[in-house]
Backbone as CSV, one residue per row, in Angstrom:
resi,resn,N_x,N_y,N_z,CA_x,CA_y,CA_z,C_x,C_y,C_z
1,UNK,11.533,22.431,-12.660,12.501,21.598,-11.977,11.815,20.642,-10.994
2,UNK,10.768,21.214,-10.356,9.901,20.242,-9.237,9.045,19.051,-10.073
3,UNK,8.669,19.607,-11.076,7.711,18.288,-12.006,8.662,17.263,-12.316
4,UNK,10.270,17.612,-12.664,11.185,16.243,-13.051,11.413,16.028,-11.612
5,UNK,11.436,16.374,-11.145,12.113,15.731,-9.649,10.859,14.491,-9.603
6,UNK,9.517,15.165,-9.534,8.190,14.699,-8.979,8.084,13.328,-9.575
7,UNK,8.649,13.221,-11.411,8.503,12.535,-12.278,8.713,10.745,-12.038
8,UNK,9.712,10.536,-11.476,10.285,9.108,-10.750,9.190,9.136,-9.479
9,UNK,8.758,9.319,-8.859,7.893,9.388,-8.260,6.494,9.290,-7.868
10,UNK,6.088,9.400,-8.953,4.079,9.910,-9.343,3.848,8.059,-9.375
11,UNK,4.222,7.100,-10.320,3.725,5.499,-10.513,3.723,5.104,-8.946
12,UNK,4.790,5.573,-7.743,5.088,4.729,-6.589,3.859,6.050,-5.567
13,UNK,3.508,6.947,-5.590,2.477,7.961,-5.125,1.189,7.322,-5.770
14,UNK,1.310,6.872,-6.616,-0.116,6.774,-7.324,-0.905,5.225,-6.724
15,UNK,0.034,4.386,-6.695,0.001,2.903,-6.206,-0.399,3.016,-4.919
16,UNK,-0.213,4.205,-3.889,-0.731,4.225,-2.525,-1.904,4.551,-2.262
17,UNK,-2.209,5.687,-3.498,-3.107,6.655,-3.577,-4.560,5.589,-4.356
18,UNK,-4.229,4.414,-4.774,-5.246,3.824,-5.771,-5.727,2.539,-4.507
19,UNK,-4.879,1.832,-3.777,-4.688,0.897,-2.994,-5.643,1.636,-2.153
20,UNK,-5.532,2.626,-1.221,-6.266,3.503,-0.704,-7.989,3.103,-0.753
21,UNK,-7.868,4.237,-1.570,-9.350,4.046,-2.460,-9.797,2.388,-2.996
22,UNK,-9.100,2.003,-2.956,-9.817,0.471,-3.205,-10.349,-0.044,-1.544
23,UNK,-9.142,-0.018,-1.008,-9.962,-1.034,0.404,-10.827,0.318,0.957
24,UNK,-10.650,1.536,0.801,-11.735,2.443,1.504,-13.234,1.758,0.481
25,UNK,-13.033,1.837,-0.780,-14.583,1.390,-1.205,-14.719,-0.487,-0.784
26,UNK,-13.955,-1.190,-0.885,-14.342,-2.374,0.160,-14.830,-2.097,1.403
27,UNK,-14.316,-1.463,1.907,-14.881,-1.388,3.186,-16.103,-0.948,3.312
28,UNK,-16.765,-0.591,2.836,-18.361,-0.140,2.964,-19.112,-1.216,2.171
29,UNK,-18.619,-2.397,1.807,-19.361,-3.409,1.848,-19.299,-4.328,2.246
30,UNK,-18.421,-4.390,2.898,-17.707,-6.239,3.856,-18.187,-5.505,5.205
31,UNK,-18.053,-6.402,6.595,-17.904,-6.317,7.865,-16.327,-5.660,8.361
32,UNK,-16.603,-4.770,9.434,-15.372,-4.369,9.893,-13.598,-5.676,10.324
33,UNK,-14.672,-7.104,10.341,-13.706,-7.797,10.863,-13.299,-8.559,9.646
34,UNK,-14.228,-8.399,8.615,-13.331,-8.979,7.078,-12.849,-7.776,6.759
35,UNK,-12.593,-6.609,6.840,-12.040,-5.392,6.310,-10.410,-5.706,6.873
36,UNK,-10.421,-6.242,8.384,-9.531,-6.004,9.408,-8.166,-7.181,8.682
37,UNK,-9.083,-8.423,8.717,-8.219,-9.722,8.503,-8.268,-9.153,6.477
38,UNK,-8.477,-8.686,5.853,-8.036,-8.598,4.330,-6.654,-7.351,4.889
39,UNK,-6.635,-6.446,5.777,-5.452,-5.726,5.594,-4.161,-6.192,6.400
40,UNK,-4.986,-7.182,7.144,-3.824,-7.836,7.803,-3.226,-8.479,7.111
41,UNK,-3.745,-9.676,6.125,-2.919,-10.229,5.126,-2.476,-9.490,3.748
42,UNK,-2.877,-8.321,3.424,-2.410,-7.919,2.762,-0.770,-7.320,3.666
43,UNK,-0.707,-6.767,4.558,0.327,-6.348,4.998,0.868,-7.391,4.834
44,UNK,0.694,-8.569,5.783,1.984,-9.712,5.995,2.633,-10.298,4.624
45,UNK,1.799,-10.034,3.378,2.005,-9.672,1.946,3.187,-9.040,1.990
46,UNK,2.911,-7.542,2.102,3.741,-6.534,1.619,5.164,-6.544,3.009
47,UNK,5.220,-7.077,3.696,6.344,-7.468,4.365,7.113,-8.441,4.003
48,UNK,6.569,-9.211,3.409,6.930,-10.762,3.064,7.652,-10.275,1.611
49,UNK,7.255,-9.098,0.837,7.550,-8.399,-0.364,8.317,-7.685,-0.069
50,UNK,8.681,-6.797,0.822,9.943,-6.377,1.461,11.349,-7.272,1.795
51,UNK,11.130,-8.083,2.572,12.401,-9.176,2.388,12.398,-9.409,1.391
52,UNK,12.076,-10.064,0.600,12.582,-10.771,-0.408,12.933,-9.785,-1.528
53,UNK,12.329,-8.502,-1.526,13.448,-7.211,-2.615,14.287,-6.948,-1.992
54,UNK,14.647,-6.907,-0.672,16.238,-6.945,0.378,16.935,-7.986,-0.063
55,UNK,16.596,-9.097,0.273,17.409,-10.807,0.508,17.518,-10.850,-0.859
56,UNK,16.396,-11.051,-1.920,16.852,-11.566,-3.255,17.140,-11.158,-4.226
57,UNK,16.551,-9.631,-4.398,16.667,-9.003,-5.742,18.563,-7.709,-5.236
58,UNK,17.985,-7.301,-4.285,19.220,-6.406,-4.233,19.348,-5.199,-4.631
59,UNK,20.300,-4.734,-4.370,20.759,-3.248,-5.034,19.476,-2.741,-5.465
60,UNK,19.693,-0.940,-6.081,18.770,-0.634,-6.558,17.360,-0.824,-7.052
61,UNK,17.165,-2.114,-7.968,16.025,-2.554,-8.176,15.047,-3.007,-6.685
62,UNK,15.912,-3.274,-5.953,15.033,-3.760,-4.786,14.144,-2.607,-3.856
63,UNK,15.372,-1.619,-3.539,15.286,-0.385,-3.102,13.749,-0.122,-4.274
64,UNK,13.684,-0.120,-5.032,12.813,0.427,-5.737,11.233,-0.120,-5.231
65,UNK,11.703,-1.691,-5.394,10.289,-2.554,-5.262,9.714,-2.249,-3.606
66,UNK,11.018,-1.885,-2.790,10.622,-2.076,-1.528,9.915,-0.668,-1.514
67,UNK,10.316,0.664,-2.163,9.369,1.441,-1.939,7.689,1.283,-2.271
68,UNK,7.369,0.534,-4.082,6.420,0.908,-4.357,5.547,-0.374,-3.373
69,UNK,6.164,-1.084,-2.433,5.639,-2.186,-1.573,5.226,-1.117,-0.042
70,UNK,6.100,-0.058,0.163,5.845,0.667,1.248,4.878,1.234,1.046
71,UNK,4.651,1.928,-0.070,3.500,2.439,-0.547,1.951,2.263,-0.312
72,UNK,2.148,0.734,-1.080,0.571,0.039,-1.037,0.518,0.015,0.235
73,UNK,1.209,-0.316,1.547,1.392,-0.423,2.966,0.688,0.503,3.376
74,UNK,0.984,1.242,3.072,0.640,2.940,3.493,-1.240,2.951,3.527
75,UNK,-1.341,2.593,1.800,-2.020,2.927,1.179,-3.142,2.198,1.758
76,UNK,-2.832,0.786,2.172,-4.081,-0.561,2.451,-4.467,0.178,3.935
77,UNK,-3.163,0.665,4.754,-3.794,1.266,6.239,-4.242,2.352,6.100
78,UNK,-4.163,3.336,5.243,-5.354,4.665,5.288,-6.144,4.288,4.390
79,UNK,-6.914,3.417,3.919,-7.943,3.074,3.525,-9.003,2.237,4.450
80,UNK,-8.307,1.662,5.218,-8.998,0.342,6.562,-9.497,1.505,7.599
81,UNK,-8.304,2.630,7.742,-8.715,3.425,9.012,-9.859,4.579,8.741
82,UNK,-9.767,4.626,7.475,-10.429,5.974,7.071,-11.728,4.798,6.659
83,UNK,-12.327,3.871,6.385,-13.362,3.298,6.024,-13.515,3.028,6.877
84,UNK,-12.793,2.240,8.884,-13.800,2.146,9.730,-13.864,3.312,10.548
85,UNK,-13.289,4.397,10.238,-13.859,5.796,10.784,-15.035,6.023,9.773
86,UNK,-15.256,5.851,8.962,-16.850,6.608,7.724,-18.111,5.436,8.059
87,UNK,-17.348,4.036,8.496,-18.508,3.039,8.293,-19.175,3.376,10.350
88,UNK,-18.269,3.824,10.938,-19.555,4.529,12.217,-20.846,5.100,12.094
């Protein structure tokens, strides 16, 4: 019963979990202050991707996009924090 629940779930977990691991392995080759300004615009990205699945798309489908957009959110800031905590 927990694996179907889990099932709708795992593509929008996985998108945080991959985003993650990408800017954590960027980050050990750029400077802390190109690490800083790539997650900053990636956020103002994924905010800017939030309104507009509110304002334009709507209902359900939006709800959807706005999660797997919360996600990468998630995902781009524990990768920045956890790469300039490892790059000390």
């Amino acid at each position: 019963m927990d694996a179907l629940m889990l099932e709708g779930w795992t593509p929008i977990l996985l998108i945080g979990i991959v985003v993650a691991f990408i800017i954590f392995f960027i980050s050990r080759k750029i400077s802390r202050k190109a690490l800083f300004l790539i997650s900053i615009v990636l956020s103002l990205i994924c905010v800017g991707i939030v309104i507009y699945s509110r304002e334009a798309v709507g209902g359900w489908e939006g709800i959807g996009l706005a999660f797997v957009t919360f996600s990468g959110f998630l995902g781009i800031w524990v990768g920045t924090i956890s790469g300039m905590i490892i790059k000390k």
